[in-house]
C-alpha positions in Angstrom: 14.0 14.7 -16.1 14.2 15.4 -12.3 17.4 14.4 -10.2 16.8 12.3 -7.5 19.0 11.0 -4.2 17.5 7.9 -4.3 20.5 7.4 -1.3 18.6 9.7 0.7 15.1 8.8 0.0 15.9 5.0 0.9 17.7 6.3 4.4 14.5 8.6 5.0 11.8 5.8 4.0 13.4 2.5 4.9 12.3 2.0 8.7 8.7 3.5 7.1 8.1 1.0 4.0 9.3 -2.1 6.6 6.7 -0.7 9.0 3.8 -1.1 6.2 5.0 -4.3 5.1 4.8 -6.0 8.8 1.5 -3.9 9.3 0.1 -5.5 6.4 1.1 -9.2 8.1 4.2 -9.5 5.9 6.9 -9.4 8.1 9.1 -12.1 6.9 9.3 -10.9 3.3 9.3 -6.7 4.7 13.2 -6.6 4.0 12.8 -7.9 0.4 9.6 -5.7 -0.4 11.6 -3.0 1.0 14.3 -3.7 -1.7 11.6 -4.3 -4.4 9.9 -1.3 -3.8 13.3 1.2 -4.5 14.5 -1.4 -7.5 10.8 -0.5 -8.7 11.2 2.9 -7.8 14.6 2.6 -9.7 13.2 1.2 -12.9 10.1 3.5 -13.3 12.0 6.8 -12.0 10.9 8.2 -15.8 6.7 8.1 -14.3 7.9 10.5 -11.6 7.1 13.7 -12.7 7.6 16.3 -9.0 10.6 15.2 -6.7 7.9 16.3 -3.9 5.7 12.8 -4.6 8.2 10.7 -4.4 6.9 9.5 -0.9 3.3 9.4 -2.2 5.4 7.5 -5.5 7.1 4.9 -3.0 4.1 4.1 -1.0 2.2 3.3 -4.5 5.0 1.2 -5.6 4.6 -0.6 -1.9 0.8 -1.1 -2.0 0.9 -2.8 -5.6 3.6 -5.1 -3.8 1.6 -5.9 -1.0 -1.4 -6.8 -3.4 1.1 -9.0 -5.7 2.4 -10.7 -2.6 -0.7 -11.4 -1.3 -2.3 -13.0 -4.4 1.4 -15.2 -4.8 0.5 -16.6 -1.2 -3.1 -17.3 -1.9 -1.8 -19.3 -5.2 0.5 -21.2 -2.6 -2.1 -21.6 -0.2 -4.7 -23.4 -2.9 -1.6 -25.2 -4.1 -1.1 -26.3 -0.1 -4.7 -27.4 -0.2 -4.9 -29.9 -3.1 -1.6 -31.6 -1.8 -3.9 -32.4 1.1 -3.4 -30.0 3.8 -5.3 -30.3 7.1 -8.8 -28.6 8.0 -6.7 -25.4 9.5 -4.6 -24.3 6.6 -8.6 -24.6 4.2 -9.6 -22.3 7.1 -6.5 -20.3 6.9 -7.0 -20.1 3.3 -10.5 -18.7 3.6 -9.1 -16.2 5.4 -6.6 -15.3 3.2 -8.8 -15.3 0.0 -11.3 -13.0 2.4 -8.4 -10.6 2.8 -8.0 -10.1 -0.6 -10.8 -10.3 -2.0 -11.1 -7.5 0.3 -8.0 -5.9 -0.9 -9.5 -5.6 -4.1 -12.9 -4.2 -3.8 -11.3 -1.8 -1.4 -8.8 -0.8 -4.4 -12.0 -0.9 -6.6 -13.6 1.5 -4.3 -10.5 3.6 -4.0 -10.3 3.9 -8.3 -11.5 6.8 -8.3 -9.3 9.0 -5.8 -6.4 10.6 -7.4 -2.6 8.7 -6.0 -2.4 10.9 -3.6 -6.2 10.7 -1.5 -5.6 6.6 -2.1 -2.4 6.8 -0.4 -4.0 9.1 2.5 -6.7 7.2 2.6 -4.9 3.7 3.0 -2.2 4.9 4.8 -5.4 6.3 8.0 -8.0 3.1 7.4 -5.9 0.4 6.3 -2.7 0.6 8.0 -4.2 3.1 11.1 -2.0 5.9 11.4 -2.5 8.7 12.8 -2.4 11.7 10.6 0.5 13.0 12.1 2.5 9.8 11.4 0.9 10.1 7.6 2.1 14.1 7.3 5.8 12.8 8.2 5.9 9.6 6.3 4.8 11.4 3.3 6.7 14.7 4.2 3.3 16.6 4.0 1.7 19.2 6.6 -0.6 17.6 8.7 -3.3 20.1 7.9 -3.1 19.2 4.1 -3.0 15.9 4.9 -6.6 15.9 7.0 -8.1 18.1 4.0 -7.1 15.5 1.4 -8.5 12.6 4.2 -11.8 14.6 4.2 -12.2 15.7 0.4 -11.7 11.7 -0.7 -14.1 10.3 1.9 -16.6 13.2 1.0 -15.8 11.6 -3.0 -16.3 8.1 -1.8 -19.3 8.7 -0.2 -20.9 10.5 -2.9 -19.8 8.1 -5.7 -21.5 5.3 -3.1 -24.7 7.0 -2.9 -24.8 7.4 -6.9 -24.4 3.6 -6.9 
């Protein structure tokens, strides 16, 4: 089993993960996500097997969050809707079941990257960083980073064109 500072991987990832939560429109629950993510992190420290993924690790943990807090909202948002709400929350709703049903076929899309092109991948379309910002969130040389950005969209778009 690897040792890890998780200490030091919360100091060096915290301002990151709160960044990707508000980027993904969940600003009010970022500081609990944030928590979630390393008590996750915590609890399935055993499916870690390289103390050089944990960023890649963290990030995944974050992005099945995102997705699980998303689909809670839409729950509350139907909810909302048979208690009678008004004409904007239906529309708001709409939206909000559009963003995930986009969510998902993106992650159905995604399926069959390895963790670390999904991560790339989301981290450049999704959230729109650059790839330098990706290379230091992920502690990963830049140039790595852009190869594993073009190998996964070269997969994607062959597994598209096969469908």
């Amino acid at each position: 089993m690897i040792k890890i500072d998780i200490e030091n991987l919360y100091k060096e990832n915290y301002k990151k993960l709160k960044n990707f939560f508000i980027k993904r429109s969940l600003k009010n629950e970022s500081e609990d996500l944030v928590q979630q993510t390393f008590k996750n992190l915590i609890e399935n420290i055993q499916n870690l097997k390289y103390i050089h993924k944990a960023p890649s690790y963290i990030f995944k943990i974050a992005q099945n969050l995102v997705i699980d807090t998303l689909r809670n909202k839409n729950k509350n948002y139907l909810l909302s809707k048979d208690l009678g709400k008004t004409k904007n929350s239906e529309n708001s709703e709409k939206n909000l079941e559009q963003k995930i049903e986009d969510e998902i076929e993106f992650e159905r899309i995604i399926s069959k990257l390895n963790n670390d092109e999904k991560i790339i991948i989301r981290m450049k379309i999704v959230d729109n960083l650059t790839f330098k910002e990706i290379s230091e969130m992920l502690n990963i040389n830049i140039n790595t980073v852009i190869s594993k950005f073009n190998r996964a969209v070269r997969k994607l778009a062959k597994k598209l064109s096969e469908n």
